[in-house]
N, C-alpha and C positions, 0 to 999 in steps of 0.2 A: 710679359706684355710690353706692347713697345707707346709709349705715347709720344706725337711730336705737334707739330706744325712747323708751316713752310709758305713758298709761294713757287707756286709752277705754273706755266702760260696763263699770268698773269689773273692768276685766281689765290686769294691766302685762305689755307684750308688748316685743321684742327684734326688731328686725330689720334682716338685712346684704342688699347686692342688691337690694334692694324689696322681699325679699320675708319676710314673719313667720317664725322659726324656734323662738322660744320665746315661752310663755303660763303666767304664774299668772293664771286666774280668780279669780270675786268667791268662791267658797268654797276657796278656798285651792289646788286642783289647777294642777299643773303640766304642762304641754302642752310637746314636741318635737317639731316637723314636726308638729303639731295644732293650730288653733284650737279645738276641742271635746274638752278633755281630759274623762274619765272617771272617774279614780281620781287618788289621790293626784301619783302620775307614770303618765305614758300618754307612751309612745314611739308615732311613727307610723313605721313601717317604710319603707325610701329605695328597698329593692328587693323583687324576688320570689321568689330565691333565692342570699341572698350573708349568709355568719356576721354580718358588718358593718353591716347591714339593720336594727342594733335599737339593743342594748347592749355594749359592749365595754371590759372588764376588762384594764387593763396590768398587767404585775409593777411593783414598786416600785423594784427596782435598773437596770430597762432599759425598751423601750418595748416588748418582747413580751408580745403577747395571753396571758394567761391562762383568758383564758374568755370566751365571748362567747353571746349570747342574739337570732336574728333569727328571717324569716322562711323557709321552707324550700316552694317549690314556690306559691304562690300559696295563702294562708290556710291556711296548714301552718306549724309552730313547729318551731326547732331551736336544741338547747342543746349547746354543745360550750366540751371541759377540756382545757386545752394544756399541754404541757412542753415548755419550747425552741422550740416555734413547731410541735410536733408535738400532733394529735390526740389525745388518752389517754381520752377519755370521748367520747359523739358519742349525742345523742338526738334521733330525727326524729320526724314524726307524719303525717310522706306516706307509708310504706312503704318506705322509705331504710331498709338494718340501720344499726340500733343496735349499738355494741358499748361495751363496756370493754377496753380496752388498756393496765393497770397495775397492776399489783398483785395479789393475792389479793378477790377480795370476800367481807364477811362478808352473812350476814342474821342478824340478833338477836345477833351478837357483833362485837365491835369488833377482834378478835385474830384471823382468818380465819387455819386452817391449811393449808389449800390452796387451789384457784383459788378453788372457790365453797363455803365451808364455810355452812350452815345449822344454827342452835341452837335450840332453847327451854329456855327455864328454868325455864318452869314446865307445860311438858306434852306429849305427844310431839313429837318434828321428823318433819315428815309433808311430802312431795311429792307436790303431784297432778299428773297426766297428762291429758288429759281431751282426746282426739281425737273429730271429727264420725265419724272412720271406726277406724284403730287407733291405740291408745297406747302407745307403743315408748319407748325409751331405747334410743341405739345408743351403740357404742365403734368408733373410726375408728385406724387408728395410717397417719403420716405423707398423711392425704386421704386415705385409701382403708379404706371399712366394713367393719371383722371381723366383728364379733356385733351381734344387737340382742333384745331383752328386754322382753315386753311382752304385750299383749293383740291378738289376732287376732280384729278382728270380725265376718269372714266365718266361722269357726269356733267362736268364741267360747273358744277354748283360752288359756292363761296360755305362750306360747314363750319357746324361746331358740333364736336361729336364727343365719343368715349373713345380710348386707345391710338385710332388712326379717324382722318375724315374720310376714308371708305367703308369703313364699317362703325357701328353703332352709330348713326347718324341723330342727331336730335332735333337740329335745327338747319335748314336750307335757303340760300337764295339763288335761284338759279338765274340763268343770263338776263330772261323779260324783267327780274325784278319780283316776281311771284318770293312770297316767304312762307315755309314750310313748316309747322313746328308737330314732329311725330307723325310730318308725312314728307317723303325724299321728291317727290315731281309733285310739287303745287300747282294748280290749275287758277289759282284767286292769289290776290295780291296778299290776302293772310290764308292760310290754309292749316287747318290743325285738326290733327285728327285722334 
């Protein structure tokens, strides 16, 4: 095996096997598994979907992965946060779910009181919905859907229903204002049937 470094047209390169594994070019970028770095540091990715493919974060006190930064799927990014050698964070950009698995998340506060607490501080906390067909929020207890809560676009009513607000509907307000309870097109501003 031959390992050397050197500098030719004004690039100092590294390499084990024959073959080049690292590159500072003449503007100061740094290459990994690239002779044609881009930015400052440019990793070239070793596979087409393995965590290890890029960047790789150890703890301090051991040699478990705290985090690591590769490819996911062929020209697809995945960024994943580990505890003990377990997943806790996991962001893909093929269509892999995404999740959080730790803790509370805040948005706009750093003290989250439950899973996903949302704040502003300086003007209302607003959550949009925004379905091509309906916009629901449902509630599941142990995997299995109770209620869901939301906009009905075949109707255009405001429900609160079972499963989906298209079906098993309970309760309605449609656009006049009419409220619906056990009946889906109220005619009276309470309507229950």
């Amino acid at each position: 095996t031959t390992n050397a470094f050197g500098y030719n047209s004004g690039a100092f390169y590294v390499e084990t096997a024959a073959t080049e594994r690292m590159r500072i070019d003449s503007s100061g970028n740094v290459g990994i598994g690239t002779v044609s770095p881009v930015s400052p540091l440019t990793i070239k990715s070793s596979s087409t979907s393995s965590g290890v493919s890029g960047l790789t974060i150890q703890a301090n006190a051991n040699t478990n992965t705290i985090a690591q930064l590769g490819e996911k799927g062929g020209d697809g990014g995945r960024f994943e946060m580990l505890d003990a050698g377990v997943t806790k964070i996991a962001l893909y950009t093929d269509g892999t779910d995404n999740y959080i698995n730790a803790g509370n998340v805040g948005i706009g506060t750093t003290s989250p009181l439950d899973l996903l607490h949302i704040k502003s501080t300086s003007t209302d906390a607003r959550m949009v919905l925004d379905g091509a067909v309906d916009a629901e929020l449902k509630f599941f207890q142990s995997g299995t859907a109770k209620y869901a809560v939301g906009h009905d676009a075949a109707s255009g009513n405001f429900v609160i229903g079972t499963t989906n607000v298209d079906t098993g509907q309970r309760l309605v307000i449609n656009s006049s204002g009419n409220v619906g309870i056990g009946d889906t097109t109220p005619s009276y501003k309470l309507d229950v049937a």
